[in-house]
N, C-alpha and C positions, 0 to 999 in steps of 0.2 A: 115342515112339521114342527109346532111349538111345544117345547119341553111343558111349561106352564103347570111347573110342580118345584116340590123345596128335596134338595140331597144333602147328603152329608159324607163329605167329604173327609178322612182321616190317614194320616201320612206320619212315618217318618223319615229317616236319615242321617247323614253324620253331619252333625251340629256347626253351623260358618253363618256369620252376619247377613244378613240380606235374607233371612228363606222366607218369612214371614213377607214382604214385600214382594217378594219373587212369587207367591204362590196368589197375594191376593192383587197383583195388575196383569196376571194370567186370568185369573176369574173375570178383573174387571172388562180385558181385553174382548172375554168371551160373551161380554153383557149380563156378567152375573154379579146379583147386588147378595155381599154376606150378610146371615142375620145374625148368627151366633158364631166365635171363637174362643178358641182354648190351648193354651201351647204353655208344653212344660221342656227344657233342657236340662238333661241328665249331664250333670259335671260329672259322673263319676265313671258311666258309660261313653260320652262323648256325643251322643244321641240323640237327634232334636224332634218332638213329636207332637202334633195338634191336632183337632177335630175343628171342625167349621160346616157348621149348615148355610147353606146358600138355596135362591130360588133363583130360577134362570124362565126366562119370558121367551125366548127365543131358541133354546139347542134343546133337544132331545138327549136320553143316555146314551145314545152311540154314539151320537156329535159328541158330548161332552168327553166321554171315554175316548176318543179321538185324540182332543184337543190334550190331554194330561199324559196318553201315551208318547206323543212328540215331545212334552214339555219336562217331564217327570227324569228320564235322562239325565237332566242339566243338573240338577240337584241328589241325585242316583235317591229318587224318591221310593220308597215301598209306601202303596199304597191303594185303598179302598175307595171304593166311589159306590151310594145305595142312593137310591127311590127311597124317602122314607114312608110313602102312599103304599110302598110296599111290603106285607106283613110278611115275616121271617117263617118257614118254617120249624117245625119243632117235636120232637117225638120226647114223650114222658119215658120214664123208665121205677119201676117199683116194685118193691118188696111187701113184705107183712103189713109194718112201719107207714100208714096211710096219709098221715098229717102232712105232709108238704106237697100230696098230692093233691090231697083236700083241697087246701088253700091257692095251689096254683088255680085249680079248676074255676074256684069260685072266682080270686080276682080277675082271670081272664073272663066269665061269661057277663061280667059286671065290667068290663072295657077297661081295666086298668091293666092289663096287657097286653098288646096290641101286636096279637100273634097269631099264626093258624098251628093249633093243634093236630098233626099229619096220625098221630095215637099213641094210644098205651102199651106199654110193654108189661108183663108182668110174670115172677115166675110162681105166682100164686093163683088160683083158679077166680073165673070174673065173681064167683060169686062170693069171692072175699070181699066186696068195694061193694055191694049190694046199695050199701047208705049213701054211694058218692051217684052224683049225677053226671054218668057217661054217655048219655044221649046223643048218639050222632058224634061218637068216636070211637073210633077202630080200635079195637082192642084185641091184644094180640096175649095169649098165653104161651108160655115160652120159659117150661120147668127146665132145671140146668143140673146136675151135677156135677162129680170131678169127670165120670166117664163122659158124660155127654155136650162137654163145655165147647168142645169146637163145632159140632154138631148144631148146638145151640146159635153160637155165634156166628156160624156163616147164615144161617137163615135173620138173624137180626141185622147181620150186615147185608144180606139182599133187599131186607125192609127200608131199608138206611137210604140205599141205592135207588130203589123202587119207588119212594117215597118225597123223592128231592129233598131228603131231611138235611137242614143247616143248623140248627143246633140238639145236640142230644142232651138230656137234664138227667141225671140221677138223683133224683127225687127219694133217696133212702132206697136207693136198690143197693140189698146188702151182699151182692154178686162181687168179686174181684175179676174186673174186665182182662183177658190177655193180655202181653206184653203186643203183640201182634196187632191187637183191636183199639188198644189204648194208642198205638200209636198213628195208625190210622184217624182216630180220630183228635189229633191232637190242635188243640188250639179251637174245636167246637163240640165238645165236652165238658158238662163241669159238672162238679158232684157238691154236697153238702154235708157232714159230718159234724159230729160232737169236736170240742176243743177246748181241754182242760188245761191249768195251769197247776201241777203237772200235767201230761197228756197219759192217758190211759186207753192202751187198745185191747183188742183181745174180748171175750163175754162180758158184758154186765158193766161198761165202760161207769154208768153213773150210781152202781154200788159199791165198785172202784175207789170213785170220788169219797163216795159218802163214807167209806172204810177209813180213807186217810184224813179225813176232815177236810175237803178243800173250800176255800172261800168266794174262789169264782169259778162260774162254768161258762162256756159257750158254744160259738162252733165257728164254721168256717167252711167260706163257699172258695171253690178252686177250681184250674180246670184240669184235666184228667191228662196225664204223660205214662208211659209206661213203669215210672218208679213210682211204688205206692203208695198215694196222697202224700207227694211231692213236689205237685205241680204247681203251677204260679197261683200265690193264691190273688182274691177279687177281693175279698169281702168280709166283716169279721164282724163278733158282737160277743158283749158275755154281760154277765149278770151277778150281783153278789149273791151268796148264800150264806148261811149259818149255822151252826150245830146244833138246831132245833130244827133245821130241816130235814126231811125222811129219806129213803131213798127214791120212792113215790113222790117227793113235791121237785127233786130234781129232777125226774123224768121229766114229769108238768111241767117246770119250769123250761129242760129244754129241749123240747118241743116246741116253744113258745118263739124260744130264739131261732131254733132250724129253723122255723119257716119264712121269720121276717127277714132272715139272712138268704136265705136262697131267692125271697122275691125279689129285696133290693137288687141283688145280681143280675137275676134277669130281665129287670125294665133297665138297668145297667147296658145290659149286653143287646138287648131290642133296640135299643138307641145309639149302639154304634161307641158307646163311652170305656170301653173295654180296650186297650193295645198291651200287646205284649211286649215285655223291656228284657229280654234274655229269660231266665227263670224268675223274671217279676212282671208285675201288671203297671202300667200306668191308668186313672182312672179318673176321668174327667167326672165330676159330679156337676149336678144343673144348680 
């Protein structure tokens, strides 16, 4: 059986001369030509880590997966091996707050995300999202309070399970996931947030802002650990502002950045350019 497709391979390790050679005359041994490599070593972790697309004319994924299980060993490798012909599953998740779902929506039906949507979560009624085009996606209502949070969360974790979902998106779901569920889902979860300089939580984050005068706003994509938006972060963006600006053109304003920061993340994370370095990310960009 001919593999006659491109993967992408991403690994790391504890950091010694040779791994780079060691991992591409394994490939080559396997009759696989690399197209793309990326390798960063951590001096300060000791940690050595890369991503590499390769096409292979000859192995299938379980040859391939074979050959890296005997090999991986030598190098005491952690590591990934995807299909990139194959699209990741992916369940939305949302609140009031619609704008990142918007935009997820659209850049996915317009192919710049190259994902299957498995559905939406929401613990607002569908006919909040009336304007958004849900056509031929599951959508799941799924109100939550304090009494009914476990209640809630086992039926979203049977979805999870039910659904072969591989990455979950909090798209401005303004829920605080369990210590239980967060951990469960750790390492394919990520969330997107405001992120001030100072940072302000609590109501009203960007009247906050605008009370103390701040000069920049942002936010910040991460992925989701049981300590509360603590987890490694992916991805960051901010913007200046001014003391002519309202509390109204901050919002505006960031909303602008949630969402260009939650996309980059996840054609980031769709591509496999995502590892995690302890409580940081390593992040190959193209």
């Amino acid at each position: 059986m001919n593999g006659m497709g491109q993967f992408v391979l991403t690994l790391s390790c504890p950091d010694r001369p040779g791994i780079v050679a060691a991992v591409s005359n394994h490939l080559a041994h396997q009759h696989c030509n690399i197209l793309e490599a990326q390798q960063f070593g951590d001096a300060e972790t000791g940690r050595f880590f890369m991503r590499l697309v390769f096409d292979s004319a000859h192995l299938a994924m379980n040859e391939l997966r074979a050959g890296l299980e005997a090999f991986a060993p030598s190098l005491q490798l952690q590591w990934t091996l995807r299909d990139r012909g194959e699209r990741r599953r992916v369940l939305l998740l949302v609140s009031k707050f619609d704008h990142c779902l918007a935009d997820l929506l659209y850049r996915w039906r317009i192919g710049e995300l190259s994902m299957e949507i498995v559905g939406v979560v929401a613990n607002h009624p569908r006919d909040t999202y009336r304007h958004l085009d849900l056509d031929g996606i599951p959508f799941h209502y799924m109100p939550v309070d304090r009494a009914s949070r476990d209640a809630q969360e086992a039926t979203l974790w049977s979805l999870i399970e039910q659904s072969g979902t591989e990455l979950v998106v909090l798209a401005r779901y303004m829920q605080v996931l369990s210590h239980e569920l967060a951990r469960r889902l750790q390492g394919r979860c990520i969330n997107i947030h405001h992120s001030f300089l100072p940072g302000f939580k609590g109501a009203r984050p960007y009247h906050q802002a605008h009370h103390r005068g701040v000069k920049l706003i942002g936010a910040t994509a991460h992925f989701v650990t049981p300590d509360l938006d603590e987890g490694p972060i992916i991805e960051q963006d901010i913007e200046r502002v001014t003391h002519a600006d309202t509390p109204e053109d901050l919002i505006r304003i960031g909303r602008d950045i949630e969402r260009r920061v939650l996309a980059r993340t996840l054609r980031l994370y769709l591509d496999d350019r995502i590892l995690l370095n302890g409580g940081k990310t390593v992040v190959f960009h193209s």
